[in-house]
Rosetta silent file (secondary structure, phi, psi, omega in degrees, C-alpha in Angstrom):
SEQUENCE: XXXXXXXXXXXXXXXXXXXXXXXXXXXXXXXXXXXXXXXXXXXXXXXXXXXXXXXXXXXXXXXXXXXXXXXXXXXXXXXXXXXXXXXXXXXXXXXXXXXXXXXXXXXXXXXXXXXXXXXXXXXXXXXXXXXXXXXXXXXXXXXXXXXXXXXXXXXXXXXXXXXXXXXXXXXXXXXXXXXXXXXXXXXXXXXXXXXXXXXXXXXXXXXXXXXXXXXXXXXXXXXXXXXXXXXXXXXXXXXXXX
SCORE:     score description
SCORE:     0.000 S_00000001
   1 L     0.000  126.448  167.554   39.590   48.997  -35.929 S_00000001
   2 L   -83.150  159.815 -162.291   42.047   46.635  -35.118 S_00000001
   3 H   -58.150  -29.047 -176.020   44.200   46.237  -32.138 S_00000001
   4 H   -53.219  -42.229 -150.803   47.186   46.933  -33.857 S_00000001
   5 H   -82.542  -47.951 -161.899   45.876   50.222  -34.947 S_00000001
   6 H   -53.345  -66.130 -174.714   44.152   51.211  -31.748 S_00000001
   7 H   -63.923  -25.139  172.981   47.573   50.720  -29.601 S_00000001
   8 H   -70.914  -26.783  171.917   49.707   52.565  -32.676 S_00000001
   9 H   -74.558  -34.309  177.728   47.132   55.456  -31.816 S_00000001
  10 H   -98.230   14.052  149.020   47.608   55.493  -28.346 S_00000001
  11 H   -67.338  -40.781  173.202   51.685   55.442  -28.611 S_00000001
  12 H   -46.767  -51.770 -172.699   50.989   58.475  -30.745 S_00000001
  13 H   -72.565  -36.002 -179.992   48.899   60.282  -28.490 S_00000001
  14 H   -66.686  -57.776  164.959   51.308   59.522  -25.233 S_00000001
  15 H   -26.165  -53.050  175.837   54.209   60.549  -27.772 S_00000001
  16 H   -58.793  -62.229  169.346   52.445   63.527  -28.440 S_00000001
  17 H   -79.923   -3.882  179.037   51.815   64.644  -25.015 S_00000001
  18 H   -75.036  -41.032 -179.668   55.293   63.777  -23.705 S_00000001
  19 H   -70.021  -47.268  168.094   56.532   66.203  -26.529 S_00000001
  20 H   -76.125  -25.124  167.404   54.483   69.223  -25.253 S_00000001
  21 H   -52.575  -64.895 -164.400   54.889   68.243  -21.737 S_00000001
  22 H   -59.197  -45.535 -149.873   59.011   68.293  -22.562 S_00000001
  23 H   -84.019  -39.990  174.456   58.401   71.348  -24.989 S_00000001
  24 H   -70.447   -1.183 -172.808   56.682   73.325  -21.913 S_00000001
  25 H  -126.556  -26.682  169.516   59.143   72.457  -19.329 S_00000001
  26 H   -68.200  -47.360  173.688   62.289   73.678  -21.879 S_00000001
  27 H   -44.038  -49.045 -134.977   60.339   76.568  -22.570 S_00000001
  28 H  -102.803  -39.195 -174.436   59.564   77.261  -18.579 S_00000001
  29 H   -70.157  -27.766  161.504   63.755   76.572  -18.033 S_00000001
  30 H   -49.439  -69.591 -169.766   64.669   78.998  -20.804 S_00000001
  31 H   -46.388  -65.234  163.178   62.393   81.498  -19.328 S_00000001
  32 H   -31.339  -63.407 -170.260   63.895   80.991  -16.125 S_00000001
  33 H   -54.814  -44.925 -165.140   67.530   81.190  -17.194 S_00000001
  34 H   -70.565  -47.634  177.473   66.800   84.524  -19.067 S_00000001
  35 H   -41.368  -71.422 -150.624   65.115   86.189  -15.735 S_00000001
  36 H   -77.457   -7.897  176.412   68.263   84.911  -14.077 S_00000001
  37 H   -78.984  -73.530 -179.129   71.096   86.177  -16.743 S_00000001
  38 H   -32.600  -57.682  168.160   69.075   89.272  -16.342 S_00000001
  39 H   -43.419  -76.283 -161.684   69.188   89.850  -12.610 S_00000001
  40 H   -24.520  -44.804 -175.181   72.948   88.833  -13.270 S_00000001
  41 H   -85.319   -5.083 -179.597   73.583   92.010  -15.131 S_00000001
  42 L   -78.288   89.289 -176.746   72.225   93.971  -13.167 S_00000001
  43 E  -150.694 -168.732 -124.431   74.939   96.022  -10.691 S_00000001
  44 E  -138.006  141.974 -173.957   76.292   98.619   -8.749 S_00000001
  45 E  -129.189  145.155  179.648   79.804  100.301   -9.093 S_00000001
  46 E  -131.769  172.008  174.647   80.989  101.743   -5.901 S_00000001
  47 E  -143.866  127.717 -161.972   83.765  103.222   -4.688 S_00000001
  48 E  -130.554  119.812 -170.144   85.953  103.036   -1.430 S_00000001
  49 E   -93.968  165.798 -168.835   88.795  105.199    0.229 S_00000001
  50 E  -152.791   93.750  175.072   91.228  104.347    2.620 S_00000001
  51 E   -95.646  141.403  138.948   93.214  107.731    3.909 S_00000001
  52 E  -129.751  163.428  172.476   95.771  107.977    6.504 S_00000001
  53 E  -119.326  136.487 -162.114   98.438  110.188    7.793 S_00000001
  54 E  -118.794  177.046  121.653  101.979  108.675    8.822 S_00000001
  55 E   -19.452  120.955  172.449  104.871  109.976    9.767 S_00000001
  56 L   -84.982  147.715  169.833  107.800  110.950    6.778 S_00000001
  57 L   -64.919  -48.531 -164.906  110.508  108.532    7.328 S_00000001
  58 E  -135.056  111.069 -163.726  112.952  109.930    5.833 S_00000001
  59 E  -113.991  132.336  175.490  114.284  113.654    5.218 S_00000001
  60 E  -145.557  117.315 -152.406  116.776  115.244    2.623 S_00000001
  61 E  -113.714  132.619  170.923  117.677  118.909    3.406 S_00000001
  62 E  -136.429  130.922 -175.472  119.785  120.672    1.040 S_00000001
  63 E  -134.609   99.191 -173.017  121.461  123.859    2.416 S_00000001
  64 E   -68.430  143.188  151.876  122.428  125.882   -0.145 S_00000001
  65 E  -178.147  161.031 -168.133  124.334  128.996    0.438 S_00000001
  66 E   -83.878  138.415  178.237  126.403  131.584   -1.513 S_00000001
  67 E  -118.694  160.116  155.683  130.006  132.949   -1.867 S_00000001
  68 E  -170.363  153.051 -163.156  131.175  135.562   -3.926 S_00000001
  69 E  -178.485  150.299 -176.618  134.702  137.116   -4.877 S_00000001
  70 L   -90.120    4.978 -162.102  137.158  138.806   -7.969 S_00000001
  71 L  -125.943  110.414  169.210  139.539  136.287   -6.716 S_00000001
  72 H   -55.042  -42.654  171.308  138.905  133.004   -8.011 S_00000001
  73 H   -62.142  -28.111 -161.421  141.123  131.136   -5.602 S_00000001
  74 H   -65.777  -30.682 -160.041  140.031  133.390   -2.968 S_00000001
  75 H   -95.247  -50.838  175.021  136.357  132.142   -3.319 S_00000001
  76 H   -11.449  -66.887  161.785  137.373  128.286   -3.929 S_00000001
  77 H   -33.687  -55.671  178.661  138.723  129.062   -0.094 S_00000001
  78 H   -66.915  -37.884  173.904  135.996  130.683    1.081 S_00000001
  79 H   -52.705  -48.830 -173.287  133.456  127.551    0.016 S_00000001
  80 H   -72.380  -12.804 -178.916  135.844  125.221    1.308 S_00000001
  81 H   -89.235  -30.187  178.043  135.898  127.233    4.682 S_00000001
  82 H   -74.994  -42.334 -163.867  131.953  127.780    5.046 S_00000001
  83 H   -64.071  -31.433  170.572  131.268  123.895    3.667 S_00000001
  84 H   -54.996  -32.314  174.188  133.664  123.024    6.757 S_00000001
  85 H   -85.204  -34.444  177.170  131.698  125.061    9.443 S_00000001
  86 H   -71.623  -20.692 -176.682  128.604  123.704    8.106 S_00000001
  87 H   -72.242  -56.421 -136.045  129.860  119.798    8.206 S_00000001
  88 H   -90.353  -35.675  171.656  131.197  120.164   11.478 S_00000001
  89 H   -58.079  -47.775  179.635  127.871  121.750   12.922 S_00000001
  90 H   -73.909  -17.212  176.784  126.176  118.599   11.700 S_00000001
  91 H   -77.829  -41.039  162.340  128.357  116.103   12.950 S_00000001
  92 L   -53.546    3.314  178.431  128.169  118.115   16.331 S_00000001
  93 L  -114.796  -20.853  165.535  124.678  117.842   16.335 S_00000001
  94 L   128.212   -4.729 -172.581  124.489  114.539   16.272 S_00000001
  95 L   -94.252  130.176 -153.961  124.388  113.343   12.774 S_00000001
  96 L   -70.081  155.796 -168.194  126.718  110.643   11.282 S_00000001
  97 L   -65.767  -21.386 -156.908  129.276  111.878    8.286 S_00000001
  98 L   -76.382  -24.033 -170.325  127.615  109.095    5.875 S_00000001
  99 L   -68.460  -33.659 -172.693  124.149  111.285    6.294 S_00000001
 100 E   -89.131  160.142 -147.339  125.885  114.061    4.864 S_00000001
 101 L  -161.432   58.908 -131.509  126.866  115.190    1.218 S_00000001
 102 L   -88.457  121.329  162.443  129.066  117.758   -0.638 S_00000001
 103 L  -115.607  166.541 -156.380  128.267  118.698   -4.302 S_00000001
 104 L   -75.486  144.770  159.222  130.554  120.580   -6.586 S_00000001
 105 L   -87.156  151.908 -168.256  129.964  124.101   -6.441 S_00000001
 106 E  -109.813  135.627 -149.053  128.417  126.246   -9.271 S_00000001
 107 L  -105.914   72.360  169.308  130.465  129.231  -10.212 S_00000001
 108 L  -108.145  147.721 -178.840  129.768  131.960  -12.637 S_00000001
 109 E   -96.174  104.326 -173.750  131.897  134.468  -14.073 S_00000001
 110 H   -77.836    1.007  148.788  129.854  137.617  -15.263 S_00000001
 111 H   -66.560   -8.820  148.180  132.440  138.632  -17.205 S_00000001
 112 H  -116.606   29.324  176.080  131.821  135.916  -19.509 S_00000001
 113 L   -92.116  156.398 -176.236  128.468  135.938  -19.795 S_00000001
 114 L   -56.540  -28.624 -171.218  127.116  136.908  -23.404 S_00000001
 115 L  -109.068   98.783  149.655  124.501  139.197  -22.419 S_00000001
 116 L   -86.748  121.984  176.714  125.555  142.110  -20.488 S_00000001
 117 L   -84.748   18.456  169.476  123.782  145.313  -19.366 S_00000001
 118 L    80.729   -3.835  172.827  126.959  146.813  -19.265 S_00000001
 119 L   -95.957  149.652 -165.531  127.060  147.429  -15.266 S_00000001
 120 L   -67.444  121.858 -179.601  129.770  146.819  -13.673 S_00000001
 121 L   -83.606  142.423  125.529  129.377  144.073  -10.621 S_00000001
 122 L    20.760  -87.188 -164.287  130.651  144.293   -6.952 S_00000001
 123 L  -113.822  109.626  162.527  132.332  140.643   -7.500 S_00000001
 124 L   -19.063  -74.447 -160.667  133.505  138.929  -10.430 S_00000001
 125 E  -111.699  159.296 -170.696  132.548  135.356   -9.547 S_00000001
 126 E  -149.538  165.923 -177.935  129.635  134.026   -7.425 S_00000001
 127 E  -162.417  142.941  179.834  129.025  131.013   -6.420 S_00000001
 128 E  -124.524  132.609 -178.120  126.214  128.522   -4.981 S_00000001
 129 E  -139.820  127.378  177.121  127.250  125.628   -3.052 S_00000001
 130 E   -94.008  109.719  159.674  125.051  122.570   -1.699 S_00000001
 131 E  -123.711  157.945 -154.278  125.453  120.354    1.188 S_00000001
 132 E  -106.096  154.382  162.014  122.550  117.643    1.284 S_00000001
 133 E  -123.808  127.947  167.134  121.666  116.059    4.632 S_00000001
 134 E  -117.147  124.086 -166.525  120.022  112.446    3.872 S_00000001
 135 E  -161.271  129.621  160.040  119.052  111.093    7.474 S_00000001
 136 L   -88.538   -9.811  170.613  116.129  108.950    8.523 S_00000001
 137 L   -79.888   57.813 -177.620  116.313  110.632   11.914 S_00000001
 138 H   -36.437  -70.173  179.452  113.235  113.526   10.426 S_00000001
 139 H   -36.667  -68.487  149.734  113.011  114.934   13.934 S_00000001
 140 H   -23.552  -62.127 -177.822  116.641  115.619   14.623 S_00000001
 141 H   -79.497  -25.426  169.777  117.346  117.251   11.273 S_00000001
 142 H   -43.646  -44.706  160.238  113.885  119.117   11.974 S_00000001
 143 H   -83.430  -21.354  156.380  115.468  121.020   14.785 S_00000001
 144 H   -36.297  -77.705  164.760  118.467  121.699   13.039 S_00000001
 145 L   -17.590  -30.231 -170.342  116.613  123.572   10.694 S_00000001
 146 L  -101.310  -12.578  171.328  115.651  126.139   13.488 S_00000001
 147 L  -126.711   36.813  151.548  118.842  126.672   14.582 S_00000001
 148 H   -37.834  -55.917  166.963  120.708  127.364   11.394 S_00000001
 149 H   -26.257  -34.994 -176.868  121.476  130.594   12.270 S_00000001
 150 H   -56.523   -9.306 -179.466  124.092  130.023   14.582 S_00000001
 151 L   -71.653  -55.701 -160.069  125.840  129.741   11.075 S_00000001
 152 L   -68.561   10.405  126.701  124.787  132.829    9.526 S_00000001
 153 L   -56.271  -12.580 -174.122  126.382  134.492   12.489 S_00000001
 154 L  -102.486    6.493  159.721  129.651  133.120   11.526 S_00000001
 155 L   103.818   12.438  170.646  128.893  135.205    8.221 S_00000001
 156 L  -100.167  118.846 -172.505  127.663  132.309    5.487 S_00000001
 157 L   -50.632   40.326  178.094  125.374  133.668    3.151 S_00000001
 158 E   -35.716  134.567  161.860  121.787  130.973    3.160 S_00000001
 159 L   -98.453   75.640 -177.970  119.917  131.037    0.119 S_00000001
 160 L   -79.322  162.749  165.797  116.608  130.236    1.217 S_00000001
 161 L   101.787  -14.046  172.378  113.336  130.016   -0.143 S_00000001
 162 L  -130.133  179.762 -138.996  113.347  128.537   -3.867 S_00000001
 163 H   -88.443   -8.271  168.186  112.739  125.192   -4.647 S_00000001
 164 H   -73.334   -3.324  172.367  116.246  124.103   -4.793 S_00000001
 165 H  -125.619   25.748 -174.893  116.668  124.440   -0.930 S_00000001
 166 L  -109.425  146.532  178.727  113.415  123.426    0.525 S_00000001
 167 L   -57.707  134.473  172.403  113.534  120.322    2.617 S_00000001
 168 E  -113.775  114.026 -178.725  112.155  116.935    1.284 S_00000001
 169 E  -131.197  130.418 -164.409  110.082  114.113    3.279 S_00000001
 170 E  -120.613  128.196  176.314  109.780  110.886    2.167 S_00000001
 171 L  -107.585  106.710 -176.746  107.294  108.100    3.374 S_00000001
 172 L  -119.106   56.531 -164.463  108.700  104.811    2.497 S_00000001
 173 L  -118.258   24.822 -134.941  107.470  102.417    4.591 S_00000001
 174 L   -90.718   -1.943 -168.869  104.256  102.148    2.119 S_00000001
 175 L   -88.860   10.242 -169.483  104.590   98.415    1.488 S_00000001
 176 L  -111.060  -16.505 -156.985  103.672   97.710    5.600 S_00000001
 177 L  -127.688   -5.427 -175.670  100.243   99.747    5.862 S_00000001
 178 H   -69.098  -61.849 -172.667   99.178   98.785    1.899 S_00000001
 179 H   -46.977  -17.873  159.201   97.247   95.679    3.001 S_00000001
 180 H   -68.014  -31.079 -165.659   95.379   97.265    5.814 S_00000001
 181 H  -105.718   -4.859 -170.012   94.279  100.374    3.798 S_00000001
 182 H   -93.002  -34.893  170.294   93.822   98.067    0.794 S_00000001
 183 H   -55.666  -57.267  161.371   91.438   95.918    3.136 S_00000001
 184 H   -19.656  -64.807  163.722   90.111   99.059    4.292 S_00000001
 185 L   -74.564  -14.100 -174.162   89.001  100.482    1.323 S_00000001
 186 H   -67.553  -55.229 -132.830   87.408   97.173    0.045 S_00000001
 187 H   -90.321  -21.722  174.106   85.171   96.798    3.407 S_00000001
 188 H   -91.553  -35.305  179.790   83.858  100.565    2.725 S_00000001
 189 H   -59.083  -17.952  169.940   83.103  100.248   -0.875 S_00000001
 190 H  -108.103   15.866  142.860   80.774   97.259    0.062 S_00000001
 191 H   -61.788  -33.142 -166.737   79.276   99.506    3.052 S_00000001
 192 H   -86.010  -57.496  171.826   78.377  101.669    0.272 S_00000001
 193 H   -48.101  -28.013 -166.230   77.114   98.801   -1.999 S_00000001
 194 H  -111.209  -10.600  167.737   74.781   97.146    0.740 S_00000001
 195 H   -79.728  -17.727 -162.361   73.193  100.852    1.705 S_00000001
 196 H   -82.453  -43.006  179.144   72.660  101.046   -2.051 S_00000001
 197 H   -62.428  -53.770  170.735   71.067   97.525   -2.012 S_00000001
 198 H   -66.901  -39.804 -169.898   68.841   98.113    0.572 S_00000001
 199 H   -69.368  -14.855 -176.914   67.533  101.441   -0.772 S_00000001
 200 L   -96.292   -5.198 -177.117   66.756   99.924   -4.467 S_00000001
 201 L    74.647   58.853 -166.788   65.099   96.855   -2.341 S_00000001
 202 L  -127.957 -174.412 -176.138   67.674   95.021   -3.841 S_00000001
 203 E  -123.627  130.648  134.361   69.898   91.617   -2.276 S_00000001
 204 E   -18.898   78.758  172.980   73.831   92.099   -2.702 S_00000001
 205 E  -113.742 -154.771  179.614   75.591   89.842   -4.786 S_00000001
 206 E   -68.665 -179.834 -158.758   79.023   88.939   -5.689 S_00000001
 207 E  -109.017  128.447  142.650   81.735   91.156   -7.069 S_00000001
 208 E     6.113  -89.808  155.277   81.792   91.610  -10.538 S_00000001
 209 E  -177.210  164.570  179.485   85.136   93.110  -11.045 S_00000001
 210 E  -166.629  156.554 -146.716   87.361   95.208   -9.424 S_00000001
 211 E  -156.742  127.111  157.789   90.463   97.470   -9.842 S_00000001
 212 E   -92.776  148.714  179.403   92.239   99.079   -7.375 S_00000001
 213 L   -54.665  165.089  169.845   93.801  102.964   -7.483 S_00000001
 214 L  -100.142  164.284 -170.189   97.518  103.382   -7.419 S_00000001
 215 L   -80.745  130.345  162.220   98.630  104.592   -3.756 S_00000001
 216 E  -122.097  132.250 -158.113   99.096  108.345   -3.354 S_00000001
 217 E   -98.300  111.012  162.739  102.086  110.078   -0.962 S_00000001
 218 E  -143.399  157.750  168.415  101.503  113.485   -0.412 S_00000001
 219 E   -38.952   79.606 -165.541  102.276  116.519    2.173 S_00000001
 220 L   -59.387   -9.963  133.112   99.404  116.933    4.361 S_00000001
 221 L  -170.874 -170.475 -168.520   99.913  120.850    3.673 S_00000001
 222 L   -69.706  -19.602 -178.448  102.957  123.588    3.513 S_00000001
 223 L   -96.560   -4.641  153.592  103.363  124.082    7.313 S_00000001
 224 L  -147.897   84.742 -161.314  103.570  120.481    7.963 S_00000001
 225 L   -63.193  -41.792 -156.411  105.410  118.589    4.849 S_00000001
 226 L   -57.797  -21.835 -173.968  106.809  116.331    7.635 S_00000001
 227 E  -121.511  162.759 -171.367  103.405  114.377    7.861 S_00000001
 228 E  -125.720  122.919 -172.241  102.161  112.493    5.272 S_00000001
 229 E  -103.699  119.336  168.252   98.849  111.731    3.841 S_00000001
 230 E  -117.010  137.452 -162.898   98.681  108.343    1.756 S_00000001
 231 E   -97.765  139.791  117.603   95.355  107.820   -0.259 S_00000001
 232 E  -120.344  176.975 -174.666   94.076  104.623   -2.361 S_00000001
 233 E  -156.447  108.821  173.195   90.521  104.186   -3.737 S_00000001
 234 E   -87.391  113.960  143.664   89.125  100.636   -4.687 S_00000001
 235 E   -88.244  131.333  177.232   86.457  100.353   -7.313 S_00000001
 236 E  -131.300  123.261  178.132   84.235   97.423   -6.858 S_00000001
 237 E  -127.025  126.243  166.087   81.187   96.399   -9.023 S_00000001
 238 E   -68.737  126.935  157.519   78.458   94.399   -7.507 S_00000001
 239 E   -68.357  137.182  171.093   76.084   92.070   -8.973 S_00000001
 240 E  -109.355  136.277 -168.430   72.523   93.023   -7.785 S_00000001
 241 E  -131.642  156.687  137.728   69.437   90.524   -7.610 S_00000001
 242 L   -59.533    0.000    0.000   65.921   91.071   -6.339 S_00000001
């Protein structure tokens, strides 16, 4: 054997083992990668509320009440004389004219309605007439409300009790408390994620994705519409590793 040959054999053989060396160490990084793209999918979807109760802000009171009369002008008179004792209470009460609100009154004549049962009514014409109170002062118009009566002593008719005269409270201040309750709910959904983590023996990892709830306003019940419960709920999904 000649030298030439001898040294072309042992570039082969180094060649050779450099190639299985390299082919074992892609193989061992492959292996690797695939464990960790596995862990990687591997997560946790949680979910986290943020409740409070505020104040309403804002109140709008509609105080319906009724006329009736065979004399059309006569009731046109009477509306304009009750909507006058009621404006005049509220400005005497403390509330500015701009809070307040007159709407047309709605009239019907049962003598031209289509359907009749044929009995004869009391009063030709009836009538329902609405004045609105819009007032950010909730509290104020709140005790109003209790002493409405002093009207219906002066002989104006309240229609209370359907859904066209119940009182309305509005929380609008929702753009000052979202980032605290938005914060809120994040920091519980990953309390919930890291008790989860420990119990599967698992490590925490980064978030996934995540979508927050739209914000909900609501009544915290019928005896006190005045307070307000606003809701959100953040979902957040965690990557989990071993």
């Amino acid at each position: 054997m000649t030298n030439i040959e001898g040294s072309t054999r042992f570039s082969a053989l180094i060649l050779g083992v450099a190639m299985i060396a390299g082919l074992a160490s892609l193989g061992y990084l492959l292996g690797n990668a695939l464990i960790q793209f596995k862990e990687y999918e591997r997560s946790v979807n949680v979910k986290g509320l943020s409740e409070r109760e505020y104040p309403a802000d804002v109140v709008i009171w509609p105080i319906v009440f009724a006329e009736a009369s065979n004399d059309l002008e006569q009731l046109y008179t009477s509306i304009e004389d009750s909507t006058g004792k009621i404006r005049q209470f509220l400005l005497d009460s403390g509330l500015e004219a701009s809070e307040v609100s007159v709407s047309l009154p709605a009239i019907t004549d049962k003598s031209a309605r289509e359907y009749d049962s044929g009995a004869r009514a009391e009063f030709r014409f009836t009538a329902n007439q609405t004045v609105t109170i819009y007032s950010s002062r909730v509290d104020q118009v709140r005790s109003l409300m209790a002493s409405l009566s002093e009207l219906g002593k002066q002989g104006i008719v309240f229609t209370g009790g359907n859904y066209q005269s119940r009182p309305e409270f509005l929380f609008t201040r929702l753009n000052e408390v979202k980032p605290e309750m938005i914060e809120e709910a994040t920091r519980e959904a990953r309390q919930v994620a890291e008790k989860f983590a420990e119990d599967s023996q698992s490590e925490l990892g980064k978030i996934k994705r995540a979508s927050q709830g739209q914000f909900s306003i609501t009544p915290r019940d019928t005896n006190n519409p005045h307070i307000m419960k606003v809701r959100v709920v953040s979902t957040i999904e965690y990557y989990l590793s071993d």
